[in-house]
C-alpha positions in Angstrom: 41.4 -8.0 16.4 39.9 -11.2 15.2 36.6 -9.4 16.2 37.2 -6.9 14.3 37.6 -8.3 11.1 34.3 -11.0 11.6 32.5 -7.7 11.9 34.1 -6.5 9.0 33.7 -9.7 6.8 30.0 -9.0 7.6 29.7 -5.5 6.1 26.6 -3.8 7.4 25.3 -0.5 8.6 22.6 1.1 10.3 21.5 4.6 8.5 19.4 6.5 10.4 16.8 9.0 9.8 17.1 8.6 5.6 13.2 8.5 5.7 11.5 11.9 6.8 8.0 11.3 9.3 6.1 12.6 6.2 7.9 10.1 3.5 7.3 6.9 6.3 3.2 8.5 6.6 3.1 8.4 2.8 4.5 5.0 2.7 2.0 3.4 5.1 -0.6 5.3 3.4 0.3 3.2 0.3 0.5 0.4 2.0 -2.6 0.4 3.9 -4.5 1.4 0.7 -3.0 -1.1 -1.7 -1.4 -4.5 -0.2 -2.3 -8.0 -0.8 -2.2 -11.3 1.1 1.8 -11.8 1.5 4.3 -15.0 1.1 4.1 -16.1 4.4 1.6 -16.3 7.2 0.5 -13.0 8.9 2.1 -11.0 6.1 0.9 -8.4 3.7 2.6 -6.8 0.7 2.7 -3.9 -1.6 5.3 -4.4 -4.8 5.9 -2.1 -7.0 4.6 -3.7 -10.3 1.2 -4.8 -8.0 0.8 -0.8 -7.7 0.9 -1.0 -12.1 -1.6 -3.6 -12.2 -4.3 -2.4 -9.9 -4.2 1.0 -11.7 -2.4 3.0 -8.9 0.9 3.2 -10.9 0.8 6.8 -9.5 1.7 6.2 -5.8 5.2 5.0 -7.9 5.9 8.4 -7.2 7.1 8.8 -3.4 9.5 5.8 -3.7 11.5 7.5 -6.2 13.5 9.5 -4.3 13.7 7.0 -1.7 14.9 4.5 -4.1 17.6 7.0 -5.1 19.0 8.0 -1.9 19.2 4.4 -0.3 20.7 3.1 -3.8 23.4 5.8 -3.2 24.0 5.0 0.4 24.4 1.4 -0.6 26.7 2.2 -3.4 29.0 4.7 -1.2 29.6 2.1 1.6 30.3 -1.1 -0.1 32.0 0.7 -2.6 30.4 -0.1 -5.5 29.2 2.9 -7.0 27.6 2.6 -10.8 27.8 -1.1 -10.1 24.2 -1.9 -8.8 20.7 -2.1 -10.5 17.6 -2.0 -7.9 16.0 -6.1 -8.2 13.1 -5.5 -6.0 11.4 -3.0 -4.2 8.5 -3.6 -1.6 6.4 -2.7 1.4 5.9 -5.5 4.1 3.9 -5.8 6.9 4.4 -8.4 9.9 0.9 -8.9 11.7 0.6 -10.6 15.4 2.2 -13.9 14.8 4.2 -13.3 11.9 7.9 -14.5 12.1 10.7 -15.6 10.0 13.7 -17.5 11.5 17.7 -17.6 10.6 17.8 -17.2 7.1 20.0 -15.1 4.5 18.1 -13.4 1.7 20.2 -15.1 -1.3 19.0 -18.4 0.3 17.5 -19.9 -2.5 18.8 -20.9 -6.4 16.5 -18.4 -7.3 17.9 -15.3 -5.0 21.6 -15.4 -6.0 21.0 -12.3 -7.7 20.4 -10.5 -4.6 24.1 -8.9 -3.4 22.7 -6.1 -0.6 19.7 -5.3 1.0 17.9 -2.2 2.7 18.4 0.7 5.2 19.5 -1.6 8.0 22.6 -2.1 4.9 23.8 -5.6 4.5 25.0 -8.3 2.1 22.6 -10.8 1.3 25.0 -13.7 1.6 25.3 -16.2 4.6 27.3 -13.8 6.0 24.5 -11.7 7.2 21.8 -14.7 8.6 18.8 -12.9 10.6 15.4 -13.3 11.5 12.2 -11.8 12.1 10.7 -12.4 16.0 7.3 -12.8 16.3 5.0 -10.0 15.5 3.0 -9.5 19.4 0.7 -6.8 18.1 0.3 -4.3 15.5 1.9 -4.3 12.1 5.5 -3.8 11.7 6.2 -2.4 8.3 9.4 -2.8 6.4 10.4 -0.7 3.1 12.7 -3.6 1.4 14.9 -3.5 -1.3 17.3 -5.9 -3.1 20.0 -4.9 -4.9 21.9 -6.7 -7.5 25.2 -6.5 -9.7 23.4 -8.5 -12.6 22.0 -6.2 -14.8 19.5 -8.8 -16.2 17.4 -8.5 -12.8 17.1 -4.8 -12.9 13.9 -4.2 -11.5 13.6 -0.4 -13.2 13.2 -2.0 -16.6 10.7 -4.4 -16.0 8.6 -1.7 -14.5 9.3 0.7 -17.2 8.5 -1.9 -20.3 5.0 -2.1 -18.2 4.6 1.2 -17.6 4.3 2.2 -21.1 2.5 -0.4 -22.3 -0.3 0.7 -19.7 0.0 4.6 -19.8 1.4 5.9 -23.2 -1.4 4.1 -25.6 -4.3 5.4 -23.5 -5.6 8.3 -24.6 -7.9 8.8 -21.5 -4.8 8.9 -19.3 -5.9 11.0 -16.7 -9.1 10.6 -15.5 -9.8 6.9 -15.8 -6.1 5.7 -14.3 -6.6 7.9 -11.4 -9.4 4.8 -9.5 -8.0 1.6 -8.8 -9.0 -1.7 -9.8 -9.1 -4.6 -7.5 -7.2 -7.5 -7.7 -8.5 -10.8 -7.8 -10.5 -11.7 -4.5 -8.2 -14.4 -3.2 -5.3 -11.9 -3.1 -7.5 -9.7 -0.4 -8.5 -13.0 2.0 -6.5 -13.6 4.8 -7.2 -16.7 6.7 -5.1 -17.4 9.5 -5.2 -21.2 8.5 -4.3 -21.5 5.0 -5.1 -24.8 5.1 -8.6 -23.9 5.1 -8.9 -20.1 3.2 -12.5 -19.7 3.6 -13.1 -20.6 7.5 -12.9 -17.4 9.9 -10.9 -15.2 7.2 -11.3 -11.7 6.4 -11.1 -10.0 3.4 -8.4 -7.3 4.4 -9.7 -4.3 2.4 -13.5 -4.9 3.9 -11.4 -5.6 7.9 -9.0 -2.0 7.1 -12.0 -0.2 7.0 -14.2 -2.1 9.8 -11.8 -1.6 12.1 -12.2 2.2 11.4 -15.4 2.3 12.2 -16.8 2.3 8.7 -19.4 -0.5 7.3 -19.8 -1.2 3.2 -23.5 -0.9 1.5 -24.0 -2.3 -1.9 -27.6 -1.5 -3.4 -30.2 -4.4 -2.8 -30.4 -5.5 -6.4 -26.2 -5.3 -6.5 -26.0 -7.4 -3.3 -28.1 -10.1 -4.9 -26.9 -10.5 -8.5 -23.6 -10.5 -8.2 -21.1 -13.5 -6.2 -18.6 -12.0 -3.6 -15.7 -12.0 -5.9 -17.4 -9.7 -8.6 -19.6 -7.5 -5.8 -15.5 -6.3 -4.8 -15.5 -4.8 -8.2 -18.8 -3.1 -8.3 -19.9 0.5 -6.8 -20.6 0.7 -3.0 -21.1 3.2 -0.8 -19.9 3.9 3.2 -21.7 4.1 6.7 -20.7 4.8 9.9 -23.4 4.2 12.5 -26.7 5.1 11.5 -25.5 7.3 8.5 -25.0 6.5 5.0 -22.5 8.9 2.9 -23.8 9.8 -0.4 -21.4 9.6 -2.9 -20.5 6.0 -4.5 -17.0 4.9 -4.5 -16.0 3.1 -7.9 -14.9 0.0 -6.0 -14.2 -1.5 -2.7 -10.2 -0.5 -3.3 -11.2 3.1 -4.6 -12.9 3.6 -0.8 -10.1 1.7 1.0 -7.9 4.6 -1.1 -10.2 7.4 0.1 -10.7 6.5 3.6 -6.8 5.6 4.5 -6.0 9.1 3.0 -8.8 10.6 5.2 -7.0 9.5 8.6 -3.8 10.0 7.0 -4.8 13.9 6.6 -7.7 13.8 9.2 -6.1 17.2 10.9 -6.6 19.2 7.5 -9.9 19.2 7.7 -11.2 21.5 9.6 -15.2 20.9 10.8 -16.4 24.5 10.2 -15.1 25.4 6.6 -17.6 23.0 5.2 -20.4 22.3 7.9 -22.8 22.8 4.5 -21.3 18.9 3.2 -23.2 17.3 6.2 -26.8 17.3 4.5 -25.1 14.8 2.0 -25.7 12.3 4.7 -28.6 9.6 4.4 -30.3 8.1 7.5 -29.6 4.6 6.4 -33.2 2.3 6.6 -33.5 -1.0 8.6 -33.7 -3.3 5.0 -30.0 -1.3 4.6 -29.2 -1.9 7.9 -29.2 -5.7 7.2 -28.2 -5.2 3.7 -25.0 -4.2 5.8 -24.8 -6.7 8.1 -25.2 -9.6 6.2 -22.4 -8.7 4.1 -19.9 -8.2 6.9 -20.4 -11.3 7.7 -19.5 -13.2 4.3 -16.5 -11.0 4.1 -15.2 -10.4 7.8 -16.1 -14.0 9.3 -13.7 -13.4 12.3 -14.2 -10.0 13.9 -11.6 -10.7 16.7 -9.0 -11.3 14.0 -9.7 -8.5 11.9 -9.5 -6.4 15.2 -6.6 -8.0 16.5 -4.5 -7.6 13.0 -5.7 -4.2 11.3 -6.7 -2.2 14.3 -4.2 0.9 15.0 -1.8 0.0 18.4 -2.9 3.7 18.9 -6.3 5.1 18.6 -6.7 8.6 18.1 -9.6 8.7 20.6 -10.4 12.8 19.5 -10.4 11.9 15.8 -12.7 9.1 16.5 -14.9 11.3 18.6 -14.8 14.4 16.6 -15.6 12.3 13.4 -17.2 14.4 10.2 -18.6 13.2 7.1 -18.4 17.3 6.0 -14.6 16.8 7.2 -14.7 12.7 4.9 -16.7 14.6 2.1 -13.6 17.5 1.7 -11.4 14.6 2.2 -12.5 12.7 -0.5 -11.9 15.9 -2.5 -8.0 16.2 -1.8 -7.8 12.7 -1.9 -8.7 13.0 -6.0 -6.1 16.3 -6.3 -3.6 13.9 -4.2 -3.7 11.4 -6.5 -4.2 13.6 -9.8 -0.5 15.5 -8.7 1.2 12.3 -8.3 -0.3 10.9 -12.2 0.5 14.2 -13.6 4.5 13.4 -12.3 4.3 10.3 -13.4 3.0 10.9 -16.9 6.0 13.5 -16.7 8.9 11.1 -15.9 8.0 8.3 -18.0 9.2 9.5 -21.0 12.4 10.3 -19.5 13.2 6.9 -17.9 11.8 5.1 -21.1 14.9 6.9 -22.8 17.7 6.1 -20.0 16.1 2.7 -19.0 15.9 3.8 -15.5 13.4 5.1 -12.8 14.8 8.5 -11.1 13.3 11.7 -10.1 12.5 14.2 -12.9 11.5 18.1 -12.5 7.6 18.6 -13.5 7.7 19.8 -16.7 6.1 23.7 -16.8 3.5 22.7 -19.6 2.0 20.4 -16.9 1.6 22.6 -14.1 -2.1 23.5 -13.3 -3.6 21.1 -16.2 
């Protein structure tokens, strides 16, 4: 009996299956397309009002209904329902060496807000204390939420206030909001001494895509003007091997975008259906070729970390093998009617959760369909 009730004191659950394969696909997508540098070492994150500010408010979208449906879950079993506001929202990622010990996650002045957390349910007080072992390989990505009974750290209005300020005084909504803009440099460089940033780091958007298989051009007179933290900003185009694809990329974070939602959707393109694509590719020269190279190595100093961090536990060997730049080229195609879909929602809901002060999901208003 005296069992019993510590467990109970404890309150937690473990819901399984909430998230469908698709939804968690989506997620990492996001994640791998969008995070920065994290708060601890090894760690990477994606938060919700970063997704505003870089200009990819749109991939809001898939967390909505997630959001919902573990707000719900949270509310049913610690009874508490129409009691809780959503504080924070955010993808993590744990890279090989990246731990946390004993800790509760109101352990801080600062964090007394926080009253539950997550799918793996539980209060946030000292009567839930975990940890994080060390990361061994591969990322381990967490969708984290914290909820909250104080209405003044409702994460929903903060998000909406910026929202609108960003989306319903533009009038070129559409097409311009749709490519992403970098943050500032230091958020991308991960160093695994901190002590020392610059010494055998990586910029992870440049090391995401290296360990893909793809290299970064910037034109000759591009490469030279410009220092390392404006170049991230500027046009650039992709290689892989001796080929150079044709089409430019806005920025380094618009290809990063392009190319995680190519091997996110690499089975829906099939190599036949657009064989005609492939005589977009340029033989890249031997002054490109270096161009390349010298590049890499002012933004991925340390190979064997980038390697060791970003590269997949599991390789689709066939997708390497088989890869297409007629295949990229349509990719890069549904990539732009991807992200166009999820704007279009957006653009839909805002008004609605500007008037209830409150991010849910909203049917697509019939007006909007097809525009």
């Amino acid at each position: 009996m005296a069992m019993a009730e510590t467990e109970s004191e404890r309150r937690r659950v473990i819901v399984r299956n909430i998230l469908s394969k698709e939804e968690c696909e989506e997620l990492e997508l996001i994640h791998k397309s969008c995070s920065t540098v994290g708060y601890r070492p090894n760690v990477f994150s994606t938060t919700l009002s970063h997704l505003i500010a870089t200009n990819s408010s749109h991939f809001i979208v898939p967390f909505v209904p997630i959001r919902e449906r573990l707000k719900e879950k949270v509310e049913e079993f610690f009874g508490c329902e129409f009691e809780l506001v959503i504080e924070f929202t955010g993808l993590i990622s744990w890279a090989r060496g990246a731990s946390i010990g004993w800790h509760c996650d109101d352990n801080r002045p600062y964090l007394k807000q926080r009253h539950f957390t997550d799918v793996a349910m539980y209060t946030a007080d000292s009567r839930n204390v975990h940890s994080v072992d060390e990361v061994t390989h591969g990322e381990r990505l967490t969708l984290t939420l914290w909820f909250s009974r104080d209405s003044s750290h409702d994460e929903d209005a903060k998000l909406i206030s910026i929202l609108s300020q960003k989306l319903l005084h533009r009038s070129d909504k559409v097409p311009q909001l749709c490519l992403p803009l970098p943050a500032s440099s230091n958020m991308y460089w991960f160093s695994p001494n901190q002590a020392s940033p610059d010494e055998l780091g990586c910029n992870i958007c440049w090391a995401r895509m290296d360990v893909l298989g793809y290299d970064i051009y910037y034109s000759q007179n591009t490469s030279s003007a410009l220092d390392c933290s404006e170049l991230l900003l500027e046009p650039l185009q992709l290689a892989r091997g001796d080929n150079l694809f044709h089409q430019p990329f806005a920025n380094i974070l618009h290809a990063l975008q392009v190319v995680q939602f190519f091997h996110w959707k690499a089975s829906e393109f099939p190599t036949s259906k657009f064989e005609t694509e492939a005589s977009k590719v340029l033989h890249l020269s031997q002054s490109q070729k270096e161009n390349i190279s010298n590049l890499k190595s002012v933004f991925v100093k340390n190979n064997q970390l980038a390697e060791t961090v970003f590269r997949p536990v599991i390789i689709n060997e066939k997708e390497q093998q088989s890869f297409s730049w007629a295949n990229f080229s349509a990719a890069v195609t549904a990539w732009e009617d991807y992200i166009r879909k999820l704007h279009k929602q957006l653009l839909n809901s805002l008004p609605h959760w500007r008037t209830h002060q409150s991010i849910f999901s909203c049917p697509l208003d019939e007006s909007l369909e097809g525009t």
